[in-house]
N, C-alpha and C positions, 0 to 999 in steps of 0.2 A: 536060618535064612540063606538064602543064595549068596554065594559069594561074589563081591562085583568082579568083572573080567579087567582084566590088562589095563586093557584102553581107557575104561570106566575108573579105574584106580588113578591114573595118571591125569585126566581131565579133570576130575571131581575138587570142586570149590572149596579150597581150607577156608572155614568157615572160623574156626581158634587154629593159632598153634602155640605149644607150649615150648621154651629153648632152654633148655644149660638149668631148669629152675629150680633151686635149692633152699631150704627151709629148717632153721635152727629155735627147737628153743633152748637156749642156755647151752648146756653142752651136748641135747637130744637133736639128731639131727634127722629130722623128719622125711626131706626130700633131700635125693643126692642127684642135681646133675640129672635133671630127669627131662627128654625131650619127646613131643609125639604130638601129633593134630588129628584134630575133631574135622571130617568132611561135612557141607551143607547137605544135609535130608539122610543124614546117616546115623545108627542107631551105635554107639559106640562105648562096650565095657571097659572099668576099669576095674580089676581083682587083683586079687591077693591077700594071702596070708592075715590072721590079725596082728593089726602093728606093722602094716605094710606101707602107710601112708595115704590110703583110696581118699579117705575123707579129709585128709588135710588139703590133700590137692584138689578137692570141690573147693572147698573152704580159698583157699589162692587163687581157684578160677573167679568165683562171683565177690572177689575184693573184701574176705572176711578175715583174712592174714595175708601180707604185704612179704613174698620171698626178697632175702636178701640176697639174691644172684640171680639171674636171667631174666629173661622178658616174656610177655604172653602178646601176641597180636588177635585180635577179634574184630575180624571185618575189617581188614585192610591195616588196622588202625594199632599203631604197636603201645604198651604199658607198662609201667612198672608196680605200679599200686592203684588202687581203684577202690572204694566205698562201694560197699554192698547196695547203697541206694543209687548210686550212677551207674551198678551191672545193672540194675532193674530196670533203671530208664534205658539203657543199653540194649535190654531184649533176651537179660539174661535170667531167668528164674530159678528157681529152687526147691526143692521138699527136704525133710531130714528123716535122718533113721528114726527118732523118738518125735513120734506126731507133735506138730506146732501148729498149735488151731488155736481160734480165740472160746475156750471152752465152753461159757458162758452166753454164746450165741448158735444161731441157727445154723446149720448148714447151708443156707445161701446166702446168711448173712457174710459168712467166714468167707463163701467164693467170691460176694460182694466187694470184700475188702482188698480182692487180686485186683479188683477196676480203677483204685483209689489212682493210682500214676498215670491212668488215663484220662481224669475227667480235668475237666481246662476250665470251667468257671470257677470264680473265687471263692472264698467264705462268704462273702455278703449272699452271692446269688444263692450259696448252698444253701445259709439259714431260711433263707425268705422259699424256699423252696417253691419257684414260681417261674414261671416264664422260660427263658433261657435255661436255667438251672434244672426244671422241670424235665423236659425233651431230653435235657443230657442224659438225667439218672433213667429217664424210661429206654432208653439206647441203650445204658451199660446193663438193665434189667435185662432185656433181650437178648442180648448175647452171653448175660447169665444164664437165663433158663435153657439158653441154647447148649450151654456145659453141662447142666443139669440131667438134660433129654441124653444126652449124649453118653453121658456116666451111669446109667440108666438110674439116679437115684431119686426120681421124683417125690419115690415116699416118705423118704425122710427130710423132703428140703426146710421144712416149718421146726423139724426136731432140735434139740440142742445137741451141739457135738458132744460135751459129755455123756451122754445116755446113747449113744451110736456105741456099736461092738467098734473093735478095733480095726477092722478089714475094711469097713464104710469111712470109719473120720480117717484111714490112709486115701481111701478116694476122694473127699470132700478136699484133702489138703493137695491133692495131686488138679482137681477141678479150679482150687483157687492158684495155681499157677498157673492154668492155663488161662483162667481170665487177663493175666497181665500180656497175654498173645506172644507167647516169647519166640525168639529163633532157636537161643538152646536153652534148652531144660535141661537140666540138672538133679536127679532120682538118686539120693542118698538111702542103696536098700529099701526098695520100694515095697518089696513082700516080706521084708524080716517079722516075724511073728508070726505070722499068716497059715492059714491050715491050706490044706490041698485047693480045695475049691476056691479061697480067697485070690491064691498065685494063681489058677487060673484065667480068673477072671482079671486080674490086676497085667496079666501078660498081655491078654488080650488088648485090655485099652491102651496099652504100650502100642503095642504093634499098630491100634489104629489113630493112635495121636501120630504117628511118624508119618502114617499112607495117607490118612483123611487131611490133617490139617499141614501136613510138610515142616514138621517140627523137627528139628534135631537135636537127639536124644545124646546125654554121657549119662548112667548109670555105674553104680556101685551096685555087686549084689556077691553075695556067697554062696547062692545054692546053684553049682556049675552048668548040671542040668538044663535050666532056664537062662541063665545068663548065654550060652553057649547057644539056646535055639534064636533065642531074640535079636542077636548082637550081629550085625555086618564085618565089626573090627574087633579086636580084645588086646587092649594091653594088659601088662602084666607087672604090678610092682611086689618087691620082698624089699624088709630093711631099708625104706626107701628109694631104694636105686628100681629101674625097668629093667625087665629078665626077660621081658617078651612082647614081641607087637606083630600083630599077623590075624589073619584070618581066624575063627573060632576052630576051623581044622586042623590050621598051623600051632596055635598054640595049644593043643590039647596034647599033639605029639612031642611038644618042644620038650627036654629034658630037664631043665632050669626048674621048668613050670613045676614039672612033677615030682622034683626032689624038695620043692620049697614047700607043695600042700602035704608031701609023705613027712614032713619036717626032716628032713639030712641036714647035719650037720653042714654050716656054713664056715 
């Protein structure tokens, strides 16, 4: 992707920033001191090595481990610890490396389940499924099947997720994040597994979740290639510490970068 210019880098709305944040467990120290922000409407990798930290630090962004040292601000709004369920109301959502879908139900049932922090009537209204209650779920239906068209997977909306190949229920699970409308998503290895044409197509709806709906994107991914065409920014973490933060040009040439994927001794 283009890289944004100067002026464009300096103006651009820190939408997170991460500071000083560091993450222990026991005596494994996961994140060292690791600082870098996420801009508004920007598509932004996090790589590295395995055992580099990428997914701990999802995990710290959407309040699913609590760093004991730094701070994170999101939207103005600075934190130390946060519940996974108050990143969601927050605007923060999530996918993981190993698909987490409700197996046993349909693929629009599972996007269904991304609307649940948005519907505002009570349980009463829900059971009596009537009136008020009604209109709501026909609203949140609609902008389901609106994800649906979108992810082009109309075929299999009635199917169960477990009987979808692997390449479909990563989209079903990427479709019921977006039902929750988030500002950032959060793509834990979004194509790991994936054959050729899966990554292709799973790039694409990347690149048009960020254009079409103005989402901004943190991804984890290891195949360089892709992460490198997709990505506006790319940090860089080894051994928990950042080795690198720059442009995908910048940090292709960085040297950090490239002794840490050739494995050189540290």
């Amino acid at each position: 992707m283009r890289a944004p210019s100067e002026k464009e880098a300096k103006t651009a709305e820190v939408l997170l920033a991460i500071e000083d944040v560091s993450l222990s467990f026991g005596g494994v120290k996961a994140i060292r001191g690791v600082s870098f922000d996420i801009r508004k409407g920007e598509i932004r990798a996090i790589i590295g090595p395995n055992g580099a930290g990428k997914t701990s630090m999802l995990n710290v962004i959407n309040g699913f481990y609590h760093p004991q040292e730094g701070r994170i601000t999101f939207r103005g709004e600075q934190r130390r610890a946060m519940r996974p369920y108050a990143a969601a109301q927050g605007g923060i959502a999530r996918t993981f490396q190993n698909v987490a879908l409700f197996r046993g139900m349909s693929a629009l049932d599972n996007i269904m389940a991304g609307r649940t922090l948005k519907m505002r009537k009570n349980f009463f209204w829900q059971m009596l499924r009537h009136g008020p209650a009604m209109a709501e779920e026909v609203e949140h239906r609609r902008k389901v099947e609106e994800i649906i068209d979108f992810l082009e997977i109309q075929h299999i909306r009635r199917t169960q997720v477990a009987k979808l190949p692997y390449g479909l229920q990563k989209r079903v699970e990427l479709g019921r994040a977006l039902a929750m409308d988030p500002d950032l998503l959060l793509l834990d290895e979004p194509m790991a597994g994936m054959n050729l044409e899966e990554k292709e197509d799973m790039s694409r709806f990347i690149l048009d979740v960020n254009s079409q709906y103005g989402t901004t994107i943190a991804l984890i991914g290891h195949d360089m290639g892709v992460v490198m065409d997709l990505s506006d920014r790319v940090v860089v973490l080894d051994y928990g510490r950042k080795i690198a933060d720059g442009t995908p040009e910048e940090v292709k040439s960085n040297q950090a970068v490239i002794d840490a994927y050739l494995g050189v001794a540290h």
